[in-house]
C-alpha positions in Angstrom: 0.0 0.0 0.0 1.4 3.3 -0.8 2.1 6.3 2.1 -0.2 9.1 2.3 0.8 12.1 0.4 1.4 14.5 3.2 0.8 18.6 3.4 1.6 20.9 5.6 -1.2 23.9 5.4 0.0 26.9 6.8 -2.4 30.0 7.7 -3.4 32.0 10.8 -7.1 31.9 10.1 -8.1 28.6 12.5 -11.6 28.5 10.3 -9.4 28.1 6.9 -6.6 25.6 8.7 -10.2 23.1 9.3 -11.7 23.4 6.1 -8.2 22.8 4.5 -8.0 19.8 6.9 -10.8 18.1 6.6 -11.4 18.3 2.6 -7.8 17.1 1.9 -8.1 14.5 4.7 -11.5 13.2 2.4 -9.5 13.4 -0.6 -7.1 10.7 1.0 -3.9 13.3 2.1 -2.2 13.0 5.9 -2.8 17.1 6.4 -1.1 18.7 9.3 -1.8 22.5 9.9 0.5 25.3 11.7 -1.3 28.4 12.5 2.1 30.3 13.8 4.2 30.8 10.5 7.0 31.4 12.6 7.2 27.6 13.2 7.3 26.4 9.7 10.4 25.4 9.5 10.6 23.2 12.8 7.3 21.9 11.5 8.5 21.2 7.7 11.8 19.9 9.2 9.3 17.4 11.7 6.4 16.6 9.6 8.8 15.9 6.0 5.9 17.1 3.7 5.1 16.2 0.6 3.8 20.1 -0.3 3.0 23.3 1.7 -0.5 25.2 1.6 1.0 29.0 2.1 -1.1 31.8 2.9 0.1 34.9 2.2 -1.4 36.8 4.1 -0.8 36.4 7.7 0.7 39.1 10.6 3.6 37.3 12.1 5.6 36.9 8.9 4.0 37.2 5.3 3.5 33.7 3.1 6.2 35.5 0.9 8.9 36.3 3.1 8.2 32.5 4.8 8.2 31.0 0.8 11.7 32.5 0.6 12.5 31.1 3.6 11.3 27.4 2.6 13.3 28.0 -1.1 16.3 28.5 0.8 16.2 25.3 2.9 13.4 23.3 0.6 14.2 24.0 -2.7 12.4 21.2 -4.5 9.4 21.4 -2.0 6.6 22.4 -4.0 4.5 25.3 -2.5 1.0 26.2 -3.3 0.4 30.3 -2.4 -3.3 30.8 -1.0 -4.7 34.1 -1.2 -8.2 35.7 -1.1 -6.3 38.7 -2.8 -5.9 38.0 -7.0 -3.0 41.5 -6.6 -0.2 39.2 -5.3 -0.3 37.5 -8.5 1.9 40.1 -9.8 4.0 40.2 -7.1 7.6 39.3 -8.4 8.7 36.9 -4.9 5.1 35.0 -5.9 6.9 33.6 -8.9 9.1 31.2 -6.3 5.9 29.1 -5.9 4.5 26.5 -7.7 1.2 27.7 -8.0 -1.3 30.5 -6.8 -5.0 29.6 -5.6 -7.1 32.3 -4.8 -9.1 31.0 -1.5 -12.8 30.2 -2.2 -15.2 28.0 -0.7 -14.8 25.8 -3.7 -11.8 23.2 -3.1 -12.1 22.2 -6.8 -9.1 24.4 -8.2 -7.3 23.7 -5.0 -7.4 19.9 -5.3 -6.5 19.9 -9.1 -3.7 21.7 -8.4 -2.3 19.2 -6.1 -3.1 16.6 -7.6 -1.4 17.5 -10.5 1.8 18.6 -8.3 1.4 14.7 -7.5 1.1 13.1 -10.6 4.5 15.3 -12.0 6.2 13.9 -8.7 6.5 10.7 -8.2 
């Protein structure tokens, strides 16, 4: 039987982190979530993730300056940006990620988006 695809979902809004939890759980992922961005590298370095759900937008230290962070010590990691603001798609640091998901109540772009991270990594 093959391991869980694991991901890491990172945002300071507690009603996001569940939603993000429990849909990705359904679709069959082992999700952990981190509400202190601060802590995302201990956690990364803990939980070994197989992608990270970034927010951007959070008032410890911005999902940018934490993506830089991860591309220094993660470089491969792949990194989904999550945003209910469609402006950061222009900014330049966004480009680091692997793709950019403005937040909705509809999962559907969300998922396709992982799953096809998964299907180009084995």
């Amino acid at each position: 039987m093959e391991a869980k695809r694991k991901i890491l979902a990172i945002d300071d809004e507690e009603d996001i982190r569940f939603i993000l939890k429990e849909e990705l759980t359904d679709e069959g992922y082992e999700v952990h979530t981190l509400g202190d961005p601060t802590q995302a590298l201990d956690k990364i370095e803990e939980v070994q993730p197989d992608l990270i759900l970034l927010d951007i937008k959070m008032p410890q230290l911005s999902g940018i300056e934490l993506l830089g962070l991860i591309r220094d010590k993660y470089y491969d990691l792949p990194v989904i940006l999550l945003t209910a603001y469609n402006s950061f798609k222009r900014d330049i640091a966004s480009v680091a990620c692997d793709h950019y998901v403005v937040k909705s109540g509809d999962l559907t772009e969300l998922k396709e988006r992982i799953k096809k991270i998964f299907r180009t990594r084995v």
